[in-house]
DOKOL-325356 format. One record per residue (C-alpha): residue in one letter; z, x, y negated. Coordinates in nm, 4 decimals, decimal comma. Layout:
+-----+----------+----------+----------+
: res :       pz :       px :       py :
+-----+----------+----------+----------+
:   A :        Z :        X :        Y :
...
+-----+----------+----------+----------+
***
This chain:
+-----+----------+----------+----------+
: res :       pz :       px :       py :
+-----+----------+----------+----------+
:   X :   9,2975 :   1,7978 :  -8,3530 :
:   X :   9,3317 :   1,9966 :  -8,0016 :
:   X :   9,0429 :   2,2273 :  -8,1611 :
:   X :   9,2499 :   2,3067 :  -8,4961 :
:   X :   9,5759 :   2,4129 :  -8,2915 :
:   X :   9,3463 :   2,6228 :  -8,0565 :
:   X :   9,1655 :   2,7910 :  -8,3692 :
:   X :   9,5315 :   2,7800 :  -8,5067 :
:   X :   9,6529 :   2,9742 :  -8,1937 :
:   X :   9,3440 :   3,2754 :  -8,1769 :
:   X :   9,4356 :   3,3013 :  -8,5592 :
:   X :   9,7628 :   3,3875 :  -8,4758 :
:   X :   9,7116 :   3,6505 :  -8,1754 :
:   X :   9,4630 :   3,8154 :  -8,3851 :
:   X :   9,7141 :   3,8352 :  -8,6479 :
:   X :   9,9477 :   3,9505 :  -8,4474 :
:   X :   9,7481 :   4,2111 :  -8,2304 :
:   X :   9,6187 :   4,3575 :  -8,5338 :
:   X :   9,9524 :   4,4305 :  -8,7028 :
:   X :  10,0164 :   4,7190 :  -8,5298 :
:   X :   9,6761 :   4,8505 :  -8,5257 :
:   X :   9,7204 :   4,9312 :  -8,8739 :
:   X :  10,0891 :   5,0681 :  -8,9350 :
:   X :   9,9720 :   5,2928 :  -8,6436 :
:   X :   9,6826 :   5,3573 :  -8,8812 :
:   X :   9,8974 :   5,3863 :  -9,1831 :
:   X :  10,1661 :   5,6087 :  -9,0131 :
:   X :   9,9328 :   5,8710 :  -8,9478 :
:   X :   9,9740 :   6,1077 :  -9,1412 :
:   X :   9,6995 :   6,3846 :  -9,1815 :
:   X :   9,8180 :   6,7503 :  -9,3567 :
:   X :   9,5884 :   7,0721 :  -9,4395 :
:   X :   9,5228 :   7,3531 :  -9,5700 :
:   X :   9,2116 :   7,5037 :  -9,7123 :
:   X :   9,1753 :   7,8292 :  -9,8106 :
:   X :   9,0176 :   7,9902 : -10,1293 :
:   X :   8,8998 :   8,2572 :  -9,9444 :
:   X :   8,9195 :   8,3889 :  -9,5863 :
:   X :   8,9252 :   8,7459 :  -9,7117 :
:   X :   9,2093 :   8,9343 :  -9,9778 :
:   X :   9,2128 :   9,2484 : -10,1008 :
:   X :   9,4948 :   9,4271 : -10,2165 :
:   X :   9,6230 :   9,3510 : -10,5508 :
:   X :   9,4888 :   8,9610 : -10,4780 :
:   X :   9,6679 :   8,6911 : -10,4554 :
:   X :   9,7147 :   8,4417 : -10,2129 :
:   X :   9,5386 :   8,1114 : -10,3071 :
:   X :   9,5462 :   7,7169 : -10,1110 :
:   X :   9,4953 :   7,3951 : -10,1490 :
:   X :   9,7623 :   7,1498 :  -9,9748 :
:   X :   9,6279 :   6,8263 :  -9,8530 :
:   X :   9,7692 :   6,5418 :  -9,7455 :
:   X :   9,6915 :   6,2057 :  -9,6615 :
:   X :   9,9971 :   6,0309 :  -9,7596 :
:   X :  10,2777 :   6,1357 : -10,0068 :
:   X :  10,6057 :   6,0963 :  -9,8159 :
:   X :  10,8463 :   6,2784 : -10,0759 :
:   X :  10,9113 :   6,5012 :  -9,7840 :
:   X :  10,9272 :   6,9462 :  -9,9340 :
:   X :  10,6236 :   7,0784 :  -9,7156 :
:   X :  10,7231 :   7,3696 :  -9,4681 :
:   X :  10,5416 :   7,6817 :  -9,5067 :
:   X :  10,5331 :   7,9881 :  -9,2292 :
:   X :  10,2843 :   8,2850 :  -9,2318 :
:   X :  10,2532 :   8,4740 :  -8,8714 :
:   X :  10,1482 :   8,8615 :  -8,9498 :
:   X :   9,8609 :   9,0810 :  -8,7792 :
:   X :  10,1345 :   9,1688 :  -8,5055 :
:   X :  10,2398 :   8,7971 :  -8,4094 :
:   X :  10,5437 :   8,7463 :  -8,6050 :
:   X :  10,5870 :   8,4368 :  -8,7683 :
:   X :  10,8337 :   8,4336 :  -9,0720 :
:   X :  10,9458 :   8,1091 :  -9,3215 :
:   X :  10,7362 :   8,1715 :  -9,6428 :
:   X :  10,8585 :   7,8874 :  -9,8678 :
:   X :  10,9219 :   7,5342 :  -9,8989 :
:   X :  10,7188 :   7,3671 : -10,1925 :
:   X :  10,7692 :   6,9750 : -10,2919 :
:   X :  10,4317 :   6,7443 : -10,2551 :
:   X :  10,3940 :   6,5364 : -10,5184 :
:   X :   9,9847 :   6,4912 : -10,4936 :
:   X :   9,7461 :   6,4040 : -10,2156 :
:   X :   9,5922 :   6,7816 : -10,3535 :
:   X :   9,8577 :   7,0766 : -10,4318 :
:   X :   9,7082 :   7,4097 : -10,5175 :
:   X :   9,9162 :   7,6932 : -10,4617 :
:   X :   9,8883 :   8,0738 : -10,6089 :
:   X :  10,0900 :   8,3412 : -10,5136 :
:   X :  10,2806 :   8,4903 : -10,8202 :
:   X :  10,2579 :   8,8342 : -10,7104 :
:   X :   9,9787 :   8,9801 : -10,5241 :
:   X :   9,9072 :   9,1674 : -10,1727 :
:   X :  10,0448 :   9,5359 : -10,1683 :
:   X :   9,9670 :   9,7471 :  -9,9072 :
:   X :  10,3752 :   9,8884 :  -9,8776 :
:   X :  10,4451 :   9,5455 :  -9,7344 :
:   X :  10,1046 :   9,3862 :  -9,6030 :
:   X :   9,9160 :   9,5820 :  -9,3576 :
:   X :   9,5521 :   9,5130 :  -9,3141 :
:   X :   9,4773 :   9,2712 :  -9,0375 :
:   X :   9,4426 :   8,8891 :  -8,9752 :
:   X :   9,7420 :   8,6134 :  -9,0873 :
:   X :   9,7887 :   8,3045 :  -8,9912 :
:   X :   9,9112 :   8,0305 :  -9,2832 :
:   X :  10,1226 :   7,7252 :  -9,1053 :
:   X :  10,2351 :   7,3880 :  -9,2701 :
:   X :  10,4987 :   7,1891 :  -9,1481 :
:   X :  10,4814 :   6,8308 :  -9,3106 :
:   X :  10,6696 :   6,5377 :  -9,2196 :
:   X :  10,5983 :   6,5515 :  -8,9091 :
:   X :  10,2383 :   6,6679 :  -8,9033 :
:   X :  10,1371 :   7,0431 :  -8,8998 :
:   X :   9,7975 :   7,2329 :  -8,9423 :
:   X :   9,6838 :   7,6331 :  -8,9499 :
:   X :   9,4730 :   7,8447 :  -9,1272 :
:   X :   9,3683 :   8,1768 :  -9,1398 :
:   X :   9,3130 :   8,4740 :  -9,3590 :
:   X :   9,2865 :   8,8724 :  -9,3875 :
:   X :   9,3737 :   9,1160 :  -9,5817 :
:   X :   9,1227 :   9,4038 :  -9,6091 :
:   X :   9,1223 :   9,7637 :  -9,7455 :
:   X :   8,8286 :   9,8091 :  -9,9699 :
:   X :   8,9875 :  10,0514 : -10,1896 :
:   X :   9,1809 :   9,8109 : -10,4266 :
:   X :   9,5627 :   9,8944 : -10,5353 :
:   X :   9,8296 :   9,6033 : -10,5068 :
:   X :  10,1400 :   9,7635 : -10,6760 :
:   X :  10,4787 :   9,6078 : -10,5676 :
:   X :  10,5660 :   9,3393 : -10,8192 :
:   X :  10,9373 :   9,5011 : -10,9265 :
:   X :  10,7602 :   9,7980 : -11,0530 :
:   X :  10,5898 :   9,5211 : -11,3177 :
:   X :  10,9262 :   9,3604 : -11,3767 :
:   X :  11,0524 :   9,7870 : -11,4655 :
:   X :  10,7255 :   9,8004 : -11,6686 :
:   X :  10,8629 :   9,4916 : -11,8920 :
:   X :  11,2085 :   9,6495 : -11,9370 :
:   X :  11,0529 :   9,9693 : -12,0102 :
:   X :  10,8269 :   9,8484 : -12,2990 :
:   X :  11,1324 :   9,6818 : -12,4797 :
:   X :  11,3214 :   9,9866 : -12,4569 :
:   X :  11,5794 :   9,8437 : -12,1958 :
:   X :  11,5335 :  10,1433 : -11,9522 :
:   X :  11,4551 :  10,5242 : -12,0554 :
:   X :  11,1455 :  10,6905 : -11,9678 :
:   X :  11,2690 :  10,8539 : -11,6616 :
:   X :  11,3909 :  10,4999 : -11,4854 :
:   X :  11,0086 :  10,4417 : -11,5223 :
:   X :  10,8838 :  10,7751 : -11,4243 :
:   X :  11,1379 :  10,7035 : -11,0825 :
:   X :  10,8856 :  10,4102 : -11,0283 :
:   X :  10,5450 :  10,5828 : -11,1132 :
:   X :  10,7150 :  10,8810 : -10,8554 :
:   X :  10,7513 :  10,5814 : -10,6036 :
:   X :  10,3922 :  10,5206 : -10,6042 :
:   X :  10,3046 :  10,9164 : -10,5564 :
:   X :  10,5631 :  10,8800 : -10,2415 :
:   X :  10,3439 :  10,5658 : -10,0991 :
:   X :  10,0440 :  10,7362 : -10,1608 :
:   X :   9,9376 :  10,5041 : -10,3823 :
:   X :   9,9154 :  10,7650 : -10,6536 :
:   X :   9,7769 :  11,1241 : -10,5108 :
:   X :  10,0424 :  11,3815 : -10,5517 :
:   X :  10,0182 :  11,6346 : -10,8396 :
:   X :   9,9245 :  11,9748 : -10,7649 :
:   X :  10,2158 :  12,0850 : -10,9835 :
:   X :  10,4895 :  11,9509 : -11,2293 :
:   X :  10,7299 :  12,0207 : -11,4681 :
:   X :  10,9330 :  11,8476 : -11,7365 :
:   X :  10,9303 :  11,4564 : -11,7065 :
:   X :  10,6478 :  11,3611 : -11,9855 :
:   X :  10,4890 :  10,9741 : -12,0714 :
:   X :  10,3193 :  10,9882 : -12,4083 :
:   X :  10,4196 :  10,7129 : -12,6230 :
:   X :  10,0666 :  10,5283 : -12,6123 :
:   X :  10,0508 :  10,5256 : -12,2094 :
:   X :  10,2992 :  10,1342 : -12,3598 :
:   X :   9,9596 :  10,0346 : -12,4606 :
:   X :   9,7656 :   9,9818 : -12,0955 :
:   X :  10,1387 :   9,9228 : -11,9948 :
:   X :  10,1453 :   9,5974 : -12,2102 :
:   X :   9,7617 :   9,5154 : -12,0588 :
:   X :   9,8586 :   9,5456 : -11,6955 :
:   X :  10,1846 :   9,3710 : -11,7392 :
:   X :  10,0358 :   9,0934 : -11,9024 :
:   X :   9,7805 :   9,0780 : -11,6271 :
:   X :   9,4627 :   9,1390 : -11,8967 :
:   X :   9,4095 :   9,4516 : -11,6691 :
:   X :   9,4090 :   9,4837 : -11,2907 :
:   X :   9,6562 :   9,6853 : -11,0060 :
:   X :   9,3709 :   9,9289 : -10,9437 :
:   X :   9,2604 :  10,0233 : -11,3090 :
:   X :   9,6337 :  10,0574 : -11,4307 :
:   X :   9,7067 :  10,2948 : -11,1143 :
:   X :   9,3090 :  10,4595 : -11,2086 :
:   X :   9,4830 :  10,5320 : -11,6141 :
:   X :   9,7925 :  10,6890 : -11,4504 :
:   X :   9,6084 :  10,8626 : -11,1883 :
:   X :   9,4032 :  11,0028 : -11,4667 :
:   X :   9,7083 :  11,1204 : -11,7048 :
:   X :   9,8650 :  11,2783 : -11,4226 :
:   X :   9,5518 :  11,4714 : -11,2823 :
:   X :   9,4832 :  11,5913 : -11,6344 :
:   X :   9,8404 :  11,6425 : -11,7561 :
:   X :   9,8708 :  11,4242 : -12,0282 :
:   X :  10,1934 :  11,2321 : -11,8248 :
:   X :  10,4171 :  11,4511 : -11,5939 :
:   X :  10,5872 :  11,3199 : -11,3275 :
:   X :  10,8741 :  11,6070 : -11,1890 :
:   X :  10,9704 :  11,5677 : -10,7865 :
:   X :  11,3126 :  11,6666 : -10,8503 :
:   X :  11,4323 :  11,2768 : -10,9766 :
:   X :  11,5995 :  11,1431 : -10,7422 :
:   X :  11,4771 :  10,8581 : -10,5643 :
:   X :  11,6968 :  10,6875 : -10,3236 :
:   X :  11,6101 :  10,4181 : -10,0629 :
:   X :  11,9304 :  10,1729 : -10,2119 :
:   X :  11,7795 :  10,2683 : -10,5629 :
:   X :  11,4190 :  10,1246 : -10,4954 :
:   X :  11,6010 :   9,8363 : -10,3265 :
:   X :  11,8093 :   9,7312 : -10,5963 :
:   X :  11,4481 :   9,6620 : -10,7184 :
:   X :  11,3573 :   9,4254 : -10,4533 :
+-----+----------+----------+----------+
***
């Protein structure tokens, strides 16, 4: 009888002790992120798998620190699965994202993790995503053809585009819609739609005149 109640009694203390072994266990909670690739290119976008060991319900945090040390919110993005991929919707231009290394932060419940990336120059063209969102207006005849030329002349003005060697009146043949269309749709890339336009203007089948006027609250009515 004394040997039940002792068993009994290390039963219980074992019970108890290991209780709070495993809500510690439990309440850890374990977050990262994992890159698709270390290295983007302009015109890329940014792509990342969320991981987490635990669903909370919790909206996950996310910051990105830029090549000179400032760290700015990014998003907030709810977690619904142990594994959340996310892709940019528009990709890296080089108006707003200089080359150099980023750091990608999480921030969720509680736990955090960091990863890093950077964003190269080889060449490739991001073009800033409300010049695709004039394109669309443009090929359903919302906006004229010189509201898009004013965009096509931003790109000349951020170098993008190489500057004509001379212009005159403001010309887009009608078929430049077609590769329009493409690149909107995304069937064709950043760099061969600016190649196309690069290619009309240097040969002048599209003219582009400097005397439209481009304003800084114009382009940022855009934005």
């Amino acid at each position: 009888m004394m040997i039940s109640s002792i068993t009994l009694l290390l039963v219980t203390i074992l019970v108890i002790t290991a209780v709070p072994i495993y809500v510690n266990a439990q309440s850890t909670l374990d977050v990262k992120i994992i890159m698709m690739s270390e290295i983007f290119h302009y015109g890329e976008k940014l792509d990342y798998t969320i991981i987490v060991s635990n669903v909370t319900g919790d909206d996950a945090a996310i910051y990105i620190t830029d090549s000179i040390g400032k760290r700015s919110p990014l998003y907030s993005t709810p977690i619904l699965e142990e594994k959340t991929r996310v892709i940019a919707p528009i990709g890296f231009d080089s108006i707003i994202w200089n080359e150099g290394k980023y750091v990608l932060e999480i921030e969720y419940s509680g736990a955090t993790h960091k990863a890093d990336f950077t964003i190269i120059d080889d060449g490739s063209v991001g073009i800033p995503y409300w010049i695709n969102d004039l394109a669309k207006l443009w090929l359903t005849t919302q906006i004229p053809d010189t509201e898009y030329a004013k965009a096509i002349q931003y790109l000349i003005e951020q170098n993008i585009l190489e500057r004509p060697e001379s212009t005159g009146d403001m010309y887009i043949p009608e078929w430049f819609r077609y590769p329009t269309t493409w690149w909107s749709s995304g069937q064709i890339t950043d760099t061969t739609y600016t190649y196309t336009i690069q290619f009309l203007i240097d040969n002048k089948f599209m003219i582009i005149p400097f005397d439209q006027e481009l304003s800084n609250s114009e382009t940022e009515s855009f934005l």
